[in-house]
C-alpha positions as CSV (number, residue, x, y, z in Angstrom):
1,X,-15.3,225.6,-2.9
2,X,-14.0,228.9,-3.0
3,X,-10.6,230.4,-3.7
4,X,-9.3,230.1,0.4
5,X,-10.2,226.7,0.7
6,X,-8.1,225.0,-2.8
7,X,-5.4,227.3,-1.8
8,X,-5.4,225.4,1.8
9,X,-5.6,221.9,0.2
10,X,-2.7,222.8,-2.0
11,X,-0.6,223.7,1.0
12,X,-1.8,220.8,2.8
13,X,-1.0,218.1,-0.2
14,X,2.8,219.8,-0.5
15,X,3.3,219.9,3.1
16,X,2.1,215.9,3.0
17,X,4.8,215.3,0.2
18,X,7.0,217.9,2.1
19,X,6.7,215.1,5.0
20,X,6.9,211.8,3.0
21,X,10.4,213.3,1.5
22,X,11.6,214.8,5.1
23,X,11.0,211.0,6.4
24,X,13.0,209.4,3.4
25,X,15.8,212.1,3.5
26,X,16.2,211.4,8.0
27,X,16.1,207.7,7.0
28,X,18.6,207.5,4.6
29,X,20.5,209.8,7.0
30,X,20.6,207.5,9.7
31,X,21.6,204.4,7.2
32,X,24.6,206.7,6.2
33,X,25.4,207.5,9.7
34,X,25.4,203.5,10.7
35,X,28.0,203.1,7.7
36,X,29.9,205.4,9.5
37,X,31.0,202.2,11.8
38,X,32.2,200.2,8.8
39,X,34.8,202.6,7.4
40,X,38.0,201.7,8.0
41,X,39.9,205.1,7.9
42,X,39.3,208.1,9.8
43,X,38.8,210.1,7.0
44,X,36.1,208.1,5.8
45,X,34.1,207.9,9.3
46,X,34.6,211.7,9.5
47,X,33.0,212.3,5.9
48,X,30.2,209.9,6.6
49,X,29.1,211.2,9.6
50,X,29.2,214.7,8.0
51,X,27.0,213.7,5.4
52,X,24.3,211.2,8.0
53,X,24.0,214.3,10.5
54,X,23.1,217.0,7.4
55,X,20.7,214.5,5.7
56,X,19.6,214.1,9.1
57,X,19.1,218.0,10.1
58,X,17.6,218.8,6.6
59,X,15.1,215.7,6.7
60,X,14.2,216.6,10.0
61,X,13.4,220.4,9.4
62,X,11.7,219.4,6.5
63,X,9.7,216.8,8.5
64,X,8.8,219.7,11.6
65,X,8.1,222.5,9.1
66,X,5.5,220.0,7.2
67,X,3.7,219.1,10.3
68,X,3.7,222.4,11.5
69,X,1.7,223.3,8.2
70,X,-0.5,220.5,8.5
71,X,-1.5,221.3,11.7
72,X,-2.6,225.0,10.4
73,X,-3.8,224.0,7.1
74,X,-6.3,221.1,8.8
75,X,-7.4,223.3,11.3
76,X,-8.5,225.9,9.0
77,X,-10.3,223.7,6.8
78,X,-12.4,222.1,9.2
């Protein structure tokens, strides 16, 4: 193996774990944004929603920008 090809399995295995958190970050995003419903003051509901839909964006970016480099990282290995 030459120097291109461990550099390309190092990006691979961190945009794998890259992924793995992305999906646990979006879950727990929704399960804040269900809680949402069992607040009982406004101000609560607003603050949990807040928090579900930025776990949710950053889980999600992290989730497309991992797959994205998984794509190009299995492609150039093969």
């Amino acid at each position: 193996m030459d120097k291109e090809q461990i550099e390309l399995r190092m990006k691979l295995k961190n945009a794998q774990i890259n992924n793995a958190l992305g999906f646990f970050i979006l879950f727990f995003g929704v399960i804040v944004s269900i809680a949402m419903v069992y607040s009982d003051t406004t101000v609560r509901r607003l603050t949990a929603l807040t928090a579900g839909l930025t776990l949710l964006v950053i889980g999600g970016g992290m989730m497309l920008f991992a797959r994205k480099i998984i794509k190009k990282a299995q492609s150039q290995i093969k």
